[in-house]
Structures are given as C-alpha cells and as structure tokens.
C-alpha positions as CSV (number, residue, x, y, z in Angstrom):
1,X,105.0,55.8,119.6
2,X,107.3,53.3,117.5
3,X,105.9,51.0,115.3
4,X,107.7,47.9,114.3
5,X,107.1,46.5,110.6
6,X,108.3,42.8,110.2
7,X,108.8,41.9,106.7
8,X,109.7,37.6,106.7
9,X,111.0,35.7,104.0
10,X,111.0,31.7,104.3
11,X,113.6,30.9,101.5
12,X,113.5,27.2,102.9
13,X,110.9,25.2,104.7
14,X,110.7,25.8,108.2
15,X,108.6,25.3,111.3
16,X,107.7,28.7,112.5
17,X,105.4,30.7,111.2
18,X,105.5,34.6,109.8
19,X,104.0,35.8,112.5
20,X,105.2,34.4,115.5
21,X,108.8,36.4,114.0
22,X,106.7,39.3,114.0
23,X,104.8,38.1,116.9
24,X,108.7,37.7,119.1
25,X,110.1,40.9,117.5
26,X,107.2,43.2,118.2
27,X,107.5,41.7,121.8
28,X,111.0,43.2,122.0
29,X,110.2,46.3,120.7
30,X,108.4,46.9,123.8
31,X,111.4,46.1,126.1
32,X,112.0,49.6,127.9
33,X,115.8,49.6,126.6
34,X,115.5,48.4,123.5
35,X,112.5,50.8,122.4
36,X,114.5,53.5,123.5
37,X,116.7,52.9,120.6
38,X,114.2,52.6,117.8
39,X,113.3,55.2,115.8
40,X,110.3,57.6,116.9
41,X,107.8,56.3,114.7
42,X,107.4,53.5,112.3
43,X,110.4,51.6,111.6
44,X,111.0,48.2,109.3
45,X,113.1,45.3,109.3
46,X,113.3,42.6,107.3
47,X,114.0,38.5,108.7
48,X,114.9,35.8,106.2
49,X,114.7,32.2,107.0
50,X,117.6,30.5,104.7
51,X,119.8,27.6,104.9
52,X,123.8,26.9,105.9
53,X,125.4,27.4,102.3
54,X,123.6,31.0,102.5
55,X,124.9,32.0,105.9
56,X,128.3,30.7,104.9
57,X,128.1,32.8,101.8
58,X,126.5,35.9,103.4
59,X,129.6,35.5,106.2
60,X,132.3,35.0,103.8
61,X,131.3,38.0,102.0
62,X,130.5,40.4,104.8
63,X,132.6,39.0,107.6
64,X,135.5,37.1,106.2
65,X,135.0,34.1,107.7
66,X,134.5,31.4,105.3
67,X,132.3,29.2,107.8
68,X,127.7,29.1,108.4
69,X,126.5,30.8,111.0
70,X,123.5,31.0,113.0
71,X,122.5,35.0,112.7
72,X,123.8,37.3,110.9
73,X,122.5,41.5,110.9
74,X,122.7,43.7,108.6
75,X,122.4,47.3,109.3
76,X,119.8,49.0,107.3
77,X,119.2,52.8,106.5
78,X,116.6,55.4,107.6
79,X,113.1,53.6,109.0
80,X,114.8,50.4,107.5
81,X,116.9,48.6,110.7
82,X,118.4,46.2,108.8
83,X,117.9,42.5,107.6
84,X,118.5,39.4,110.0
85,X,119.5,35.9,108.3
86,X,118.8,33.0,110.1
87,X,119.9,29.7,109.6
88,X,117.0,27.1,110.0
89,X,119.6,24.4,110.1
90,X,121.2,25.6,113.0
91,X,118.3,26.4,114.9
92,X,117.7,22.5,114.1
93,X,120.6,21.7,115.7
94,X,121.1,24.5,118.3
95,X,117.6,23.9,119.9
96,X,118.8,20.0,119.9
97,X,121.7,20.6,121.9
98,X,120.3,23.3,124.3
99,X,117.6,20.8,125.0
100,X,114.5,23.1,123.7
101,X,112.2,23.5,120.9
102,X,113.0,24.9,117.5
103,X,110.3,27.7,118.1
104,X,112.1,29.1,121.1
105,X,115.7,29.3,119.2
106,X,114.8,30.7,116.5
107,X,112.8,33.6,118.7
108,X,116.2,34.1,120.7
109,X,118.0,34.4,117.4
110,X,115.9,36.8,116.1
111,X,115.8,39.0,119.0
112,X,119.9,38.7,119.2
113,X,119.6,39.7,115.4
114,X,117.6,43.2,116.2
115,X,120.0,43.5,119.0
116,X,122.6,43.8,117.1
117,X,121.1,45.9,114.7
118,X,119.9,48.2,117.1
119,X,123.7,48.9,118.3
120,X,124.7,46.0,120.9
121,X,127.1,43.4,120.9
122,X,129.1,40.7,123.2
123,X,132.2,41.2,122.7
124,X,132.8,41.3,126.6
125,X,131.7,39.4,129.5
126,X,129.4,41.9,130.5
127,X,128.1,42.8,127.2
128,X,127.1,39.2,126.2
129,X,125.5,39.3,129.9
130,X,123.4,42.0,128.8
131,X,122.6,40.5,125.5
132,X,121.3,37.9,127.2
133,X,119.2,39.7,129.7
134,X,117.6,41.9,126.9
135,X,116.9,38.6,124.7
136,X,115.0,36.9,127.7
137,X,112.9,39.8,128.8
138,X,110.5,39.9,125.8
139,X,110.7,36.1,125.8
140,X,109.7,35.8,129.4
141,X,105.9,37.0,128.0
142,X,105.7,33.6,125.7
143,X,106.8,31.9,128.0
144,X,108.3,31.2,131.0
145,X,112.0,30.2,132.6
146,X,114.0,30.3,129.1
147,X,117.4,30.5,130.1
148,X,120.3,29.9,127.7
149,X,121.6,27.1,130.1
150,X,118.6,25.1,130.1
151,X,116.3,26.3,127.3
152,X,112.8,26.3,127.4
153,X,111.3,24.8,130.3
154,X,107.8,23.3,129.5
C-alpha cells in the first residue's frame, strides 16, 4: 500500500487550506497510473505556498529563465518526491482568467506539480493531453466537469 505524507508551507497568505493540498494530493495518489509510480510504502512531499518574486527566483536559479512562474517541482530523494512551489499570485490570476475559483487552480497545480515529480511532462501534444487527463481524474471526485477550457463548473 503507498502512503502519501503532505508536508504544506504557507509562506504568504492564501485562501486554501493545509488540508485540502493534502486533501487533492492524496486524491491523486489513488489515480491507478499515477500510484503505480509511487513508491511501495510511505512516501513524502513537501508543497509551499509562496509569492511571484520567489517563483521568479526559484526559476532563475534552477531553470534559467529569469521570469515567475506558476509551479515549479523539485525532484526529491528516497521516500522524499520532491517539493512543489506554487505561486498564490498566479493562481489569483489564472483562476480569473479561466473563469473558476482559486480553490480549483491551485488543486490542478498541485497535482501538475506531483506529476512532474513523479516522471511526466508536456512537452508534446500528446503528453500535455495526458497531463491533463491525469490532473482531472482525481479532481473529478471534488467535483464535477473541471476542464481546463472552462474551469470549474458550479
């Protein structure tokens, strides 16, 4: 059985609790595929809330590109995945423009972030395809019809 430890970190004020990160994460642990890449047994990772300067610092050092970012991953070693930064800015904005609520974008972006740390990426067509899919299935349980087109749908 795997086991999925969520340490979170709110360097900045946000509006999302602890344990609705652990709540979302734990959710995708449970997604067929993507518990077929944890770890047997009990396994961490670590999400910390921040702000833009921090993302664009974090980027610029690890990335080269001297610009904020929504999530970044960082792959971790042993039981530890890895650490996921989040921008609560651009969740702010990004939930604005996809015409949802802050709650559901920063859950995709933290399930994106374990993606990534749990091996996949989008750097094709059909890999962002499957990002996507793998980010709405644990989703689907909160709630219902989230598609990155339209958001959340109340």
């Amino acid at each position: 059985m795997n086991v999925l430890d969520v340490e979170v970190v709110k360097a900045v004020r946000a509006g999302v609790t602890p344990e609705l990160v652990r709540r979302v994460l734990n959710r995708a642990a449970k997604v067929p595929e993507i518990a077929a890449r944890l770890p047997e047994g009990r396994s961490t990772v670590a999400v910390r809330i921040t702000d833009n300067e921090e993302l664009a610092r974090l980027n610029r050092t690890f990335a080269g590109e001297d610009r904020p970012t929504d999530v970044l991953s960082f792959e971790g070693e042993g039981e530890h995945l890895g650490d996921i930064a989040i921008s609560w800015p651009a969740v702010v904005e990004q939930a604005e423009r996809w015409g949802h609520d802050e709650i559901s974008e920063l859950a995709v972006l933290a399930v994106h972030g374990l993606l990534h740390l749990l091996g996949w990426d989008h750097r094709t067509p059909a890999e962002t395809e499957e990002m996507w899919r793998l980010t709405n299935e644990p989703l689907k349980a909160l709630w219902s019809g989230y598609t990155r087109e339209r958001g959340r749908r109340h």
